[in-house]
N, CA and C of each residue as an Amber inpcrd file, in Angstrom:
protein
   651
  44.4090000 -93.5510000  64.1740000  45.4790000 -93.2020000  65.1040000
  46.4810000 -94.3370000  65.1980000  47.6600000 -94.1060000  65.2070000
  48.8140000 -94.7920000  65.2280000  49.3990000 -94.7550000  66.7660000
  48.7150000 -96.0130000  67.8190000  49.6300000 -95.6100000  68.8260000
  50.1420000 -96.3540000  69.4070000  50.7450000 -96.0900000  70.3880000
  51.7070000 -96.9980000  71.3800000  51.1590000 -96.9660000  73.2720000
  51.1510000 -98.3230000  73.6680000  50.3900000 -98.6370000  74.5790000
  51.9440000 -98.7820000  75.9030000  52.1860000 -97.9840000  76.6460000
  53.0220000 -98.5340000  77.7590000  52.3040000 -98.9700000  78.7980000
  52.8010000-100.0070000  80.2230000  52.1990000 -99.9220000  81.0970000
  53.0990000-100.9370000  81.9940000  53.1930000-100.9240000  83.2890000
  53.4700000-101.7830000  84.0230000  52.8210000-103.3430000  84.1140000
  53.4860000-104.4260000  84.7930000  52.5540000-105.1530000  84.7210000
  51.5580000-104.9640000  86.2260000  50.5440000-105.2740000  85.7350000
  49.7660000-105.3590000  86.8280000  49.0790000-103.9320000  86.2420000
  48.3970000-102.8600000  85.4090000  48.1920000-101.9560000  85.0410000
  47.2820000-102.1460000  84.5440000  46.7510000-102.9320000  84.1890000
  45.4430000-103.0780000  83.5700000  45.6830000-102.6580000  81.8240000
  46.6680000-102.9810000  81.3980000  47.0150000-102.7980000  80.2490000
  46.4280000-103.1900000  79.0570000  45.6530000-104.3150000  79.1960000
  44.7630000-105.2790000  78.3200000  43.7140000-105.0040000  78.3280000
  43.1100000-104.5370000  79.5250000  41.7110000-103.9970000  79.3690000
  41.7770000-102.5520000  78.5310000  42.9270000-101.6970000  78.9900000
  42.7130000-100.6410000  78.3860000  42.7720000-100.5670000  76.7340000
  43.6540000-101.7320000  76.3860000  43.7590000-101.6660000  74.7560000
  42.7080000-102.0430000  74.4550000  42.1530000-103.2500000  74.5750000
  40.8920000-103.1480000  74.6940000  39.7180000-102.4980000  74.2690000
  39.4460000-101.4410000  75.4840000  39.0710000-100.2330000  75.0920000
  39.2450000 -99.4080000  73.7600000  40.3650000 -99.3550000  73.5470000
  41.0300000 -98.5420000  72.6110000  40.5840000 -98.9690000  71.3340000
  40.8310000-100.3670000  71.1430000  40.7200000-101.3450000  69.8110000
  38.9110000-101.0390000  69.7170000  38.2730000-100.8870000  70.9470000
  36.6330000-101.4650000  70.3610000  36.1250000 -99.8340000  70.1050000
  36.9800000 -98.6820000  70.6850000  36.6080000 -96.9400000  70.4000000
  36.8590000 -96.9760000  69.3720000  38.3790000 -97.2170000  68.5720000
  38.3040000 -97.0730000  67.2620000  38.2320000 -97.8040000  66.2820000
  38.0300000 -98.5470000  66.5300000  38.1220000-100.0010000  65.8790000
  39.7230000-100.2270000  65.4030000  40.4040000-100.1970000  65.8060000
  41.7180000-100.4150000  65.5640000  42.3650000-101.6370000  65.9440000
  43.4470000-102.4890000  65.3180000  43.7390000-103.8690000  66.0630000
  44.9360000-103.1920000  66.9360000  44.8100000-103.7530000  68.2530000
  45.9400000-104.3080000  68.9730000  47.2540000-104.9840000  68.5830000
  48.5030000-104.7880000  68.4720000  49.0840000-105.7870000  68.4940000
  50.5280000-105.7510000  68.6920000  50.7010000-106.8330000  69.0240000
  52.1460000-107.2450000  70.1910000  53.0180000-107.8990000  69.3230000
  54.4960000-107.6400000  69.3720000  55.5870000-107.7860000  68.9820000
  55.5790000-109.5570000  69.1000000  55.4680000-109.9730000  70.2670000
  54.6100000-111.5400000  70.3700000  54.1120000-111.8300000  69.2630000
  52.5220000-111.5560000  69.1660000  51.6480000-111.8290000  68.3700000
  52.3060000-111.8590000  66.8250000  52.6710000-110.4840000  66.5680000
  53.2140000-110.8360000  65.3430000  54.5550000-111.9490000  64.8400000
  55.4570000-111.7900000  65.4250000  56.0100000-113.0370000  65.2920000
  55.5190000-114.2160000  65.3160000  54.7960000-114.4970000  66.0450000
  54.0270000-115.7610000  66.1380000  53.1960000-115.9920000  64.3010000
  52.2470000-114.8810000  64.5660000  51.6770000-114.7610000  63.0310000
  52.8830000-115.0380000  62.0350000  53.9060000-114.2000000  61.6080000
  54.7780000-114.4080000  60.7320000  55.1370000-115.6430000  60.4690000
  55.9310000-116.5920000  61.7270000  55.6830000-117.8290000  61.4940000
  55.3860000-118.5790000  61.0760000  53.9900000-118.6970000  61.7200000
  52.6460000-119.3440000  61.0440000  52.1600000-119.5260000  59.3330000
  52.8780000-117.8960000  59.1770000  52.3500000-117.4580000  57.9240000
  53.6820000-117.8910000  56.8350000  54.4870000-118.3260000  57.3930000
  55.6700000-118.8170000  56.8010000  56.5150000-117.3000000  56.1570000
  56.3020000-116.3440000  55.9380000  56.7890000-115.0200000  55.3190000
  58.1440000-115.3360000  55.7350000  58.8930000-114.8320000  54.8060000
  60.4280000-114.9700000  55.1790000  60.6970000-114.5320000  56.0440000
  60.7490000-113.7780000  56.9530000  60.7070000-112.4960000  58.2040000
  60.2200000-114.0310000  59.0890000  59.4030000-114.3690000  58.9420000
  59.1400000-115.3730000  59.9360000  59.8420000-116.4710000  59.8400000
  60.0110000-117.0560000  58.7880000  61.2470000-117.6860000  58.6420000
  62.3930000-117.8070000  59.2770000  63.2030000-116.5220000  58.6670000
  64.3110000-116.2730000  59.9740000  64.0470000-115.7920000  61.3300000
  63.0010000-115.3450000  61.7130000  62.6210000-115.4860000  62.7550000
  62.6500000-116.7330000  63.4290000  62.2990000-117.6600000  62.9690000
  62.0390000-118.5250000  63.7980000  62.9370000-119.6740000  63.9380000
  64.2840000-119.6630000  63.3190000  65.2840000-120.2700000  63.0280000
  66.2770000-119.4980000  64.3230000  65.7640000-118.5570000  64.4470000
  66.6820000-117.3460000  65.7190000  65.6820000-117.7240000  67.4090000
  64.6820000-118.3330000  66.8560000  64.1780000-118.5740000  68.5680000
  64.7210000-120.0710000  68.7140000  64.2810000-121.0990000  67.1590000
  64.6200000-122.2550000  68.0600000  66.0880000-122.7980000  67.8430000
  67.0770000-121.5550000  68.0640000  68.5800000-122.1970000  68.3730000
  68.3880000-121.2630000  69.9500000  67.5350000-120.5310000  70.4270000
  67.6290000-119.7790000  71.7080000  67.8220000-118.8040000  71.5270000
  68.1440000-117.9850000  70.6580000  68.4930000-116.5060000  70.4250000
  67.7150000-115.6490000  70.1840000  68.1010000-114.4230000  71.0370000
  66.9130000-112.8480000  70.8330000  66.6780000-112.7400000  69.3190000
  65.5780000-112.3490000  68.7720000  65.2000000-111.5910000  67.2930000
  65.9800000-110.5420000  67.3860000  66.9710000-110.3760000  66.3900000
  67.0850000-108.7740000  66.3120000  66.0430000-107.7150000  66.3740000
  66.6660000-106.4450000  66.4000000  65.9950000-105.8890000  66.2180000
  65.4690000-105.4160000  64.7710000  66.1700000-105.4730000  63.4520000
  65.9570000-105.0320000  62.2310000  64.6630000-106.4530000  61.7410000
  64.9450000-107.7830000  62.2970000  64.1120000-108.6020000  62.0100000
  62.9880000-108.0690000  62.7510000  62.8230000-107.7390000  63.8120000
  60.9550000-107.4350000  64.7370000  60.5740000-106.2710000  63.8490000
  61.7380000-105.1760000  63.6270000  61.1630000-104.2560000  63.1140000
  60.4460000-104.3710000  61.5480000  60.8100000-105.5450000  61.0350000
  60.5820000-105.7980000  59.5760000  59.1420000-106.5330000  59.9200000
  58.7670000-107.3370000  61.2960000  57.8950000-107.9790000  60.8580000
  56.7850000-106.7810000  61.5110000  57.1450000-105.8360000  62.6500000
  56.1840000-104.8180000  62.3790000  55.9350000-104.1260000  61.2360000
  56.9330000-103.7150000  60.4170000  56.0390000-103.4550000  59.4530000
  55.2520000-104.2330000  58.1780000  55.6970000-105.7300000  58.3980000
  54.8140000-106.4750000  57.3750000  53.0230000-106.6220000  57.9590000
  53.4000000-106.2070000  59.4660000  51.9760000-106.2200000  60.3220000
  50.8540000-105.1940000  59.4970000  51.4640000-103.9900000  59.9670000
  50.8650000-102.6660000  59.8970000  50.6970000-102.3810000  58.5130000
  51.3750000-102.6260000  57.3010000  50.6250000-102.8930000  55.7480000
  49.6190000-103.7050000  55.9140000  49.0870000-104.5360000  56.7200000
  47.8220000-105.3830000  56.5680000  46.6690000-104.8010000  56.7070000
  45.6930000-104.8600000  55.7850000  44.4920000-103.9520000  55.3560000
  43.5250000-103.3160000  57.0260000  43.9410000-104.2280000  58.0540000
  42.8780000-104.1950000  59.0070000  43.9450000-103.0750000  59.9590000
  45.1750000-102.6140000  59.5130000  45.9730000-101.2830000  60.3680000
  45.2200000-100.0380000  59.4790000  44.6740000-100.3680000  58.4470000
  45.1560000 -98.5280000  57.4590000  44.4030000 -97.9670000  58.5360000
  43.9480000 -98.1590000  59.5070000  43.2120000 -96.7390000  59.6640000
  43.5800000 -96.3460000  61.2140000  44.6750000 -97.3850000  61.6500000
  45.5230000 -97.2400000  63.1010000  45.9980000 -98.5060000  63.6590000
  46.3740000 -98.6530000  64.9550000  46.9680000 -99.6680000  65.3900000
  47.3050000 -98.9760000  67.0720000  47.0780000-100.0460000  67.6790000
  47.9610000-100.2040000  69.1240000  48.9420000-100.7380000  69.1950000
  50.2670000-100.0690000  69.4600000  51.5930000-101.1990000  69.4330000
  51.5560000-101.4120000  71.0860000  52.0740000-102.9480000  71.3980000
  52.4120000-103.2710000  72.4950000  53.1060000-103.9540000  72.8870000
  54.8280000-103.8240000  73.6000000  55.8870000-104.3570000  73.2260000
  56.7540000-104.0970000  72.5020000  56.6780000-103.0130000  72.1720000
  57.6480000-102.3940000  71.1170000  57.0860000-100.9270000  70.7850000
  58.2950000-100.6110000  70.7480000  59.7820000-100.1810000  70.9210000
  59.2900000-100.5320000  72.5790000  60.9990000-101.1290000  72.5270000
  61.5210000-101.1370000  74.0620000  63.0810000-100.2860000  74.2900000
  63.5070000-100.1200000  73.7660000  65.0600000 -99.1400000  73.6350000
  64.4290000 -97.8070000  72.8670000  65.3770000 -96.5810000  73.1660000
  65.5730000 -95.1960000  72.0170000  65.8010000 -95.5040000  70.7730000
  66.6680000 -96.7150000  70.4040000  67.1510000 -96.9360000  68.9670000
  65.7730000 -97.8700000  68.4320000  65.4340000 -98.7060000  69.2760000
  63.8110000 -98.7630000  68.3080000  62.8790000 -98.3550000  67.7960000
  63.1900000 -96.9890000  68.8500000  61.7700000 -95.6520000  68.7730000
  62.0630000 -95.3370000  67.3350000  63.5560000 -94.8120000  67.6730000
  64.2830000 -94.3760000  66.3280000  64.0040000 -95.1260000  65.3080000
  64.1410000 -96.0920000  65.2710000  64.1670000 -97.0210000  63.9540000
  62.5220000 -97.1080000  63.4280000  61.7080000 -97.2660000  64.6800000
  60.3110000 -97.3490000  64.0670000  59.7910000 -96.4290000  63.3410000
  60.5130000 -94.9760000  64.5660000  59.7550000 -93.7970000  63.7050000
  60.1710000 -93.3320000  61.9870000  61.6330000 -93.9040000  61.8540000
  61.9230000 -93.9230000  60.5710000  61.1360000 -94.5990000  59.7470000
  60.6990000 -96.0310000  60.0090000  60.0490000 -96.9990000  59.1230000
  58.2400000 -96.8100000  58.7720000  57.7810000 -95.6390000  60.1090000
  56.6830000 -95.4050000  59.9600000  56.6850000 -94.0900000  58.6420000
  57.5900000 -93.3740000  58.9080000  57.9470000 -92.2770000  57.9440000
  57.7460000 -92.7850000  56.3100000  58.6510000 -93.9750000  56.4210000
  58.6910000 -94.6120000  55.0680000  57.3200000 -94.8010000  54.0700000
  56.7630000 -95.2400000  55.4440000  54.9010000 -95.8870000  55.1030000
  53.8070000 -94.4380000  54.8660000  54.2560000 -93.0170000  55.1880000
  53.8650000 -91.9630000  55.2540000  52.9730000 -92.0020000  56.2420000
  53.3730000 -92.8950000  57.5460000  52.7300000 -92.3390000  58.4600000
  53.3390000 -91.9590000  60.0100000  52.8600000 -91.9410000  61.0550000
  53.4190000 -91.3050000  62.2700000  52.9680000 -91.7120000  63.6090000
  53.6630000 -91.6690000  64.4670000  52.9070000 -92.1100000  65.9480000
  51.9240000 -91.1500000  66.1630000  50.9940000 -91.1400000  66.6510000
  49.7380000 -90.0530000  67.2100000  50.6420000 -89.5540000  68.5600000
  50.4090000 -90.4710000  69.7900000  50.0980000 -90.4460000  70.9240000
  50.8670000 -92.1110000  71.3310000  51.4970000 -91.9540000  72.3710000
  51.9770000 -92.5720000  73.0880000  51.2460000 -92.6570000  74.6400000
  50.8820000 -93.4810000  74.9710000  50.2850000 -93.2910000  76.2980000
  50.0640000 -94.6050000  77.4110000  50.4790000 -94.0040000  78.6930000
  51.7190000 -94.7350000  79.6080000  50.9610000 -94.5620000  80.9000000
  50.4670000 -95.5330000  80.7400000  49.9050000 -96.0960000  82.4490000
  50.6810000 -95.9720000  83.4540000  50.2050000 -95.3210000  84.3620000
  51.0470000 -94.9720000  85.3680000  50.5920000 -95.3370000  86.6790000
  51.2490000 -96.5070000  87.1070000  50.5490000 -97.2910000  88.7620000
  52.0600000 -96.9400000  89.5210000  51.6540000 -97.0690000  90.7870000
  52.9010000 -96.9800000  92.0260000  53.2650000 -98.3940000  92.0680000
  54.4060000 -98.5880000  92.5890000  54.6780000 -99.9400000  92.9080000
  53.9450000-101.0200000  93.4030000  53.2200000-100.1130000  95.2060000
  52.7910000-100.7790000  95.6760000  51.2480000-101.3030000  95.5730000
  50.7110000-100.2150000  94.8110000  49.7540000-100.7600000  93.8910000
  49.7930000-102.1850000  92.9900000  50.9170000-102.0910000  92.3560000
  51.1070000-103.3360000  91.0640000  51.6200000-104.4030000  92.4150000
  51.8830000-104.2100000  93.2000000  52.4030000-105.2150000  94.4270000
  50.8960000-106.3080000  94.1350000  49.9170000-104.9450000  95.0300000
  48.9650000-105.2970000  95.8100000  47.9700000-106.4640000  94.7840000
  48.1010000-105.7630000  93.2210000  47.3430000-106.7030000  92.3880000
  47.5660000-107.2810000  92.3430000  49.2110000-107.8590000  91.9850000
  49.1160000-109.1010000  91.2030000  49.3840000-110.1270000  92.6390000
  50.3660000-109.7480000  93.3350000  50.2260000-110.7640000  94.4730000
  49.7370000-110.9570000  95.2210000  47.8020000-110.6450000  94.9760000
  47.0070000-111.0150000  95.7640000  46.0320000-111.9580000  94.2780000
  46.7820000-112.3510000  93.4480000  45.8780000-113.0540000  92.1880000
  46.2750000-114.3670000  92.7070000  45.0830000-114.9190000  92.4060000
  45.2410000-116.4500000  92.7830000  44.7170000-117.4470000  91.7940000
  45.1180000-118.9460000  91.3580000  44.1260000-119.6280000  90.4640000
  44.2690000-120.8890000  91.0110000  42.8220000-121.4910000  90.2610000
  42.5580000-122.9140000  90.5900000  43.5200000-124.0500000  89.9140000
  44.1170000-125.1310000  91.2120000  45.0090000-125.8540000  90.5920000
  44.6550000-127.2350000  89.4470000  43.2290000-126.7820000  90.2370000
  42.6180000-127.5800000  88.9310000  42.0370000-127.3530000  88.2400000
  41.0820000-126.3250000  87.6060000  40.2950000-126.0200000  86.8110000
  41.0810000-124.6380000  86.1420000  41.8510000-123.8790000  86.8510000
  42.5990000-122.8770000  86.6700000  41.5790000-121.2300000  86.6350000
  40.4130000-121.3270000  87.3610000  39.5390000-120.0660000  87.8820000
  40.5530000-119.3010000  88.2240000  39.7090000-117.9700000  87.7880000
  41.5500000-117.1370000  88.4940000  40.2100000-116.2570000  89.5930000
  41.0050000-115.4600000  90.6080000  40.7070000-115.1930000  92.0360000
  41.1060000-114.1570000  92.3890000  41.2480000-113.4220000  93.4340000
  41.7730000-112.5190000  94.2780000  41.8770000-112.4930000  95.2240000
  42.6780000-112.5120000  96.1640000  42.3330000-112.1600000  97.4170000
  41.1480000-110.9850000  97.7110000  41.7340000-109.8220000  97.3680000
  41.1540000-108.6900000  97.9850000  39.9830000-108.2900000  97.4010000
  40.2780000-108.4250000  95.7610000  39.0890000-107.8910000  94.7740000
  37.8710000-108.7640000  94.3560000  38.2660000-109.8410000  94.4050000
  37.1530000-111.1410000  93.7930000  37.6160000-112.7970000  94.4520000
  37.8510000-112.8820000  95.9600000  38.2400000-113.4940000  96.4560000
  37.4410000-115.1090000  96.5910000  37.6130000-116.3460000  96.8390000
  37.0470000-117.4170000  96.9780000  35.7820000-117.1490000  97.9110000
  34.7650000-118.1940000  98.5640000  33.7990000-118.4190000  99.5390000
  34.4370000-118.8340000 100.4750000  35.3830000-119.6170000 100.0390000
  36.3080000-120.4820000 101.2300000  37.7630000-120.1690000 100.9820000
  38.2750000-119.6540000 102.0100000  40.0250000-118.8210000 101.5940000
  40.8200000-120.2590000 100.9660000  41.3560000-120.3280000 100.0480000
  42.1850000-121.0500000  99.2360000  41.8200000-122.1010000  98.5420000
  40.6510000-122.0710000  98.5780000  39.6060000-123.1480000  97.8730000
  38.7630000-122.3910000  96.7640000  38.5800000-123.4280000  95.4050000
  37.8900000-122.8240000  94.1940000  36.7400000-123.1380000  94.9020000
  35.5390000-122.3880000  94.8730000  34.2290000-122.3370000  94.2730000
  33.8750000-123.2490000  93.3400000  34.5210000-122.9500000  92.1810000
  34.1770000-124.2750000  91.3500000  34.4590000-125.7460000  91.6230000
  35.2400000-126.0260000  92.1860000  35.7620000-127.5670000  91.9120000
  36.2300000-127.9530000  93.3600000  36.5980000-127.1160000  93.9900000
  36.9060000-127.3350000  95.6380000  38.5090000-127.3910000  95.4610000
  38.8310000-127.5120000  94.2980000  40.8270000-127.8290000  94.4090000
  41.0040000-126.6490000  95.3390000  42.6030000-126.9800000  95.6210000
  43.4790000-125.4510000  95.8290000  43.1130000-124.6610000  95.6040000
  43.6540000-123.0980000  95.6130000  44.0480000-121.7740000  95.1040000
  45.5900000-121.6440000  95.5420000  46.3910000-121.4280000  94.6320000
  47.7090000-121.7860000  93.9750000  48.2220000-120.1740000  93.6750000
  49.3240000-119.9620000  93.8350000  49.7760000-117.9540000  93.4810000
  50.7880000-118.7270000  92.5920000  50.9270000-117.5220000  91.5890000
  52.0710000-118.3580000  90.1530000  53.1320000-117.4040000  90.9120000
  53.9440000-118.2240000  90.3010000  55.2420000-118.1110000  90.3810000
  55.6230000-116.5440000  90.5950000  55.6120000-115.8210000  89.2360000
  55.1650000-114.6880000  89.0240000  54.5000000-113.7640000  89.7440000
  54.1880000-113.9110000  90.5320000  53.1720000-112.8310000  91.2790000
  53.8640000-112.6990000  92.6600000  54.5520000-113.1710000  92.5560000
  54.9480000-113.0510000  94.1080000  55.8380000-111.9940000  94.4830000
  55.5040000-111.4500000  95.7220000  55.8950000-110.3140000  95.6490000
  57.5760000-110.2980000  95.2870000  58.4930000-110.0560000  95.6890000
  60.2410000-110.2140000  95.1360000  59.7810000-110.5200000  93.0580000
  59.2550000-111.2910000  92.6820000  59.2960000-111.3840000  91.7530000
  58.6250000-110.3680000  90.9220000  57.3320000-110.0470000  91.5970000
  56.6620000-108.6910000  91.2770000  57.8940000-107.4800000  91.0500000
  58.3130000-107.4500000  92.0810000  59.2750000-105.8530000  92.4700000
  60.7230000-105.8640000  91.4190000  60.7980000-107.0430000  90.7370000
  61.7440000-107.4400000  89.9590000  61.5320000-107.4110000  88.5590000
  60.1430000-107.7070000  88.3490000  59.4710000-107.3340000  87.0670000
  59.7000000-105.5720000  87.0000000  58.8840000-105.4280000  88.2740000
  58.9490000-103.9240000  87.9210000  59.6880000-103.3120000  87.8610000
  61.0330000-103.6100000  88.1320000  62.5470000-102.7760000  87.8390000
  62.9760000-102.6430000  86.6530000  62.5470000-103.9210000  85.9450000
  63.2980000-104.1480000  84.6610000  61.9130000-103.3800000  83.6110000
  61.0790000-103.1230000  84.0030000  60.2470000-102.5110000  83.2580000
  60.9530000-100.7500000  83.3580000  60.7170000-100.3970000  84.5390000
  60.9080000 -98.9510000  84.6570000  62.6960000 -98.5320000  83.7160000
  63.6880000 -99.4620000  83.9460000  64.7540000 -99.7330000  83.3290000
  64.4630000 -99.5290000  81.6560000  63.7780000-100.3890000  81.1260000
  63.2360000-100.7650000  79.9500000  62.7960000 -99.1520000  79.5290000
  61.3640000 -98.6550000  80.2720000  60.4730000 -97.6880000  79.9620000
  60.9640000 -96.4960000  80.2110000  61.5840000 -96.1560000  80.9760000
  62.0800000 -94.6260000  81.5510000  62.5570000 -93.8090000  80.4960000
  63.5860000 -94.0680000  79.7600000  64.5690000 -93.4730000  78.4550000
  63.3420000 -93.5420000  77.2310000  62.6040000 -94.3560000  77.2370000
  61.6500000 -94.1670000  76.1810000  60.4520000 -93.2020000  76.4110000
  60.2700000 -93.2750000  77.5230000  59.0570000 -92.3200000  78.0860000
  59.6220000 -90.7980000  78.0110000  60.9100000 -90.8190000  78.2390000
  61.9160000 -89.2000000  78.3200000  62.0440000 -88.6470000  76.5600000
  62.2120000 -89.8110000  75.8090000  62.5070000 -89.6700000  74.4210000
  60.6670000 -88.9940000  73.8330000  59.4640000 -89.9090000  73.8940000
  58.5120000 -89.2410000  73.6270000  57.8510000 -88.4580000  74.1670000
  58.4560000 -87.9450000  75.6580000  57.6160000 -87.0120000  75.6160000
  58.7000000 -85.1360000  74.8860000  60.0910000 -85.8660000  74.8030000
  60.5630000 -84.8270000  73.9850000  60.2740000 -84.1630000  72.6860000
  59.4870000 -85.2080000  72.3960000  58.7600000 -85.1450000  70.8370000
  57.5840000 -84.8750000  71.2430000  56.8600000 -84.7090000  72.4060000
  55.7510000 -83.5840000  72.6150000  54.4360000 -85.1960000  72.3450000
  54.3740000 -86.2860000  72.3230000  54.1070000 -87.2920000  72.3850000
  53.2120000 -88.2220000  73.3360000  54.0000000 -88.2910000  74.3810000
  53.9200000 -89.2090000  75.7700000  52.7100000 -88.3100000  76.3240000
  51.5520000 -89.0730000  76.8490000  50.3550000 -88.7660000  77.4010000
  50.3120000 -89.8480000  78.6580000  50.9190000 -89.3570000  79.7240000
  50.4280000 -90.3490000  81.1070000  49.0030000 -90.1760000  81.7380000
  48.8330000 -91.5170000  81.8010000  47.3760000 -91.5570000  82.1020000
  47.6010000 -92.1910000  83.4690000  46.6820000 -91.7220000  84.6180000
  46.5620000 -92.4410000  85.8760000  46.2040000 -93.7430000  85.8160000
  46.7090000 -94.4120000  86.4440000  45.9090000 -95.8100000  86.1330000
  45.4940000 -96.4700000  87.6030000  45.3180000 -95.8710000  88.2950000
  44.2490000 -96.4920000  89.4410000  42.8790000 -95.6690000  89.0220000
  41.7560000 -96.1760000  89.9340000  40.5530000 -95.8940000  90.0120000
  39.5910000 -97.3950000  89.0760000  38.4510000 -97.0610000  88.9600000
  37.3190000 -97.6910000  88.0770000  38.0240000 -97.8600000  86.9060000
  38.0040000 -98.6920000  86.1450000  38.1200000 -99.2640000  85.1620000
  37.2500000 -97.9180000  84.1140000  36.1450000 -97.8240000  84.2710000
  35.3980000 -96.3000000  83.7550000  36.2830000 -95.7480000  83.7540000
  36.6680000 -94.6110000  85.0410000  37.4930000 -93.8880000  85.5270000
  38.9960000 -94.1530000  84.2660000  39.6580000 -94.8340000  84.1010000
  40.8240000 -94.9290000  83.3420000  40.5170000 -94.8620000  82.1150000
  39.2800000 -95.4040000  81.5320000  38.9610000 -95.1140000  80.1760000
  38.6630000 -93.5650000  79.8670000  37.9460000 -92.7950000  80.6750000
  37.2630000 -91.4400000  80.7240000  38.8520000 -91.1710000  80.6760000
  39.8930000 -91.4540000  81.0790000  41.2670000 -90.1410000  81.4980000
  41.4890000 -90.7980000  80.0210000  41.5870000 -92.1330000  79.1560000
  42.2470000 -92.1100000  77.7180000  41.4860000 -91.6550000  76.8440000
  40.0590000 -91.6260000  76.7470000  39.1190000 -90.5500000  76.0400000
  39.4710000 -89.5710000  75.8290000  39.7670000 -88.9030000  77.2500000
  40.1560000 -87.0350000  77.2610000  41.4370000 -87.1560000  76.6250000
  42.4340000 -87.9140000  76.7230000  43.6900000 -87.8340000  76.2270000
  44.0840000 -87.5350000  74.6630000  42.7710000 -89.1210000  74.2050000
  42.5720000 -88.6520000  72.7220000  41.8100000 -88.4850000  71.7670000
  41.2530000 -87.5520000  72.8790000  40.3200000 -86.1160000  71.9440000
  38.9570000 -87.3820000  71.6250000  38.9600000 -88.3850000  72.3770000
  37.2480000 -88.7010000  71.7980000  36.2780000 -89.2260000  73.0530000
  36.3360000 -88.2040000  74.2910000  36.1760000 -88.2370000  75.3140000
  34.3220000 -87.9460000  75.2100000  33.7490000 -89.4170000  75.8700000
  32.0530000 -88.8070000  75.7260000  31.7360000 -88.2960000  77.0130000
  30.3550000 -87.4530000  76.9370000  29.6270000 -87.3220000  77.7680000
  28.7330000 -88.7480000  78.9500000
C-alpha cells in the first residue's frame, strides 16, 4: 500500500505510523528524513538540496519531489510506504500523483487524523520535560510525584516553547490552512479516509485496520 499519513500536531501521528509500518511492514517516511538522507548520501538531489537550505531558502518543490522519488525506488518501498509531510499544497498532490504514475504506481488511501482543537490544546500544553535530564511528563496523563519536579533527577519540569497554548492554536491554523484543500482534493478522488483520533491508542488502531481492510479480530 502506497499511503499518505495526515494529522494535526498533537494527534498521535507517530504512534499511528508506527502501527502502520510494523502491520505492513512498510517504511515510514518524511519529506525531513529524506532530505536529510539525500544529503548524507551526497546524490545530486541532495546536493542541490542542500546548497538551498544553507543560503536559507525553501527546497522547491520539483527538488522534494525528485528526492521523493529517489526515496520510494529504494528496494525497502516496493511493497508500500507511509508519506509524511508531503504533499502539503493541490499542486504537490498533483505533481506526486503524476510522478507516482510514472513509477506505475498509485496512492491507496490517504488517511487523516482527526482531533478537535481543544483536544490537541489539552495534549500538548499539558507536556512537560526535565530541564535536566529531559524526561518528558504530563500533567494530566503521566504527570510527576511532585508537581514540577522530575522523578528522576529532582530538576525542574520546563513546557517548550511550543506547547503553549497561543502557540499550540497557531500551529493548528496553519495546519488546517495547509490540510483543508488537500483533504477536499482526496477525498474528490474517492481517497481520504478520516479516522477519529481520540480514544485508546487500541481504539485508533482498530478504526485504521477497518479503514484498510486488515482489521483483526
Amino acid at each position: 500500500m502506497d499511503l499518505i499519513l495526515f494529522g494535526p500536531p498533537g494527534a498521535g501521528k507517530g504512534t499511528q505510523a508506527e502501527f502502520i509500518v510494523e502491520t505492513l511492514n512498510i517504511p515510514a517516511i518524511s519529506t525531513g528524513e529524506m532530505l536529510r538522507a539525500a544529503v548524507k548520501e551526497n546524490t545530486q538531489l541532495g546536493i542541490q538540496a542542500k546548497e538551498v537550505m544553507m543560503s536559507g531558502g525553501l527546497v522547491p518543490d520539483d527538488m522534494v519531489l525528485g528526492i521523493v522519488s529517489e526515496r520510494i525506488k529504494k528496494p525497502d518501498c516496493s511493497g508500500g510506504f507511509v508519506l509524511d509531510g508531503f504533499p502539503r499544497t493541490v499542486a504537490q498532490a498533483e505533481a506526486l500523483s503524476l510522478m507516482l504514475s510514472g513509477l506505475g504506481r498509485t496512492i491507496s488511501s490517504v488517511l487523516s487524523l482527526e482531533v478537535d482543537a481543544e483536544e490537541v490544546v489539552g495534549r500538548l500544553s499539558g507536556r512537560r520535560s526535565c530541564s535536566k535530564c529531559a524526561k518528558g511528563y504530563h500533567i494530566a496523563f503521566a504527570p510527576s510525584l511532585k508537581y514540577g519536579v522530575c522523578d528522576s533527577c529532582g530538576a525542574e519540569l520546563v513546557q517548550r516553547a511550543d506547547d503553549q497554548e497561543d502557540t499550540v492554536l497557531s500551529r493548528l491554523l496553519v495546519y488546517r490552512q495547509q490540510t483543508e484543500p488537500l483533504k477536499d482534493y482526496y477525498k474528490s478522488k474517492g481517497l481520504l479516509c478520516s479516522i477519529v483520533g481520540t480514544g485508546s491508542i487500541a481504539e485508533i488502531q482498530q478504526r485504521i485496520a477497518v479503514a484498510l481492510g486488515f482489521a483483526r479480530d
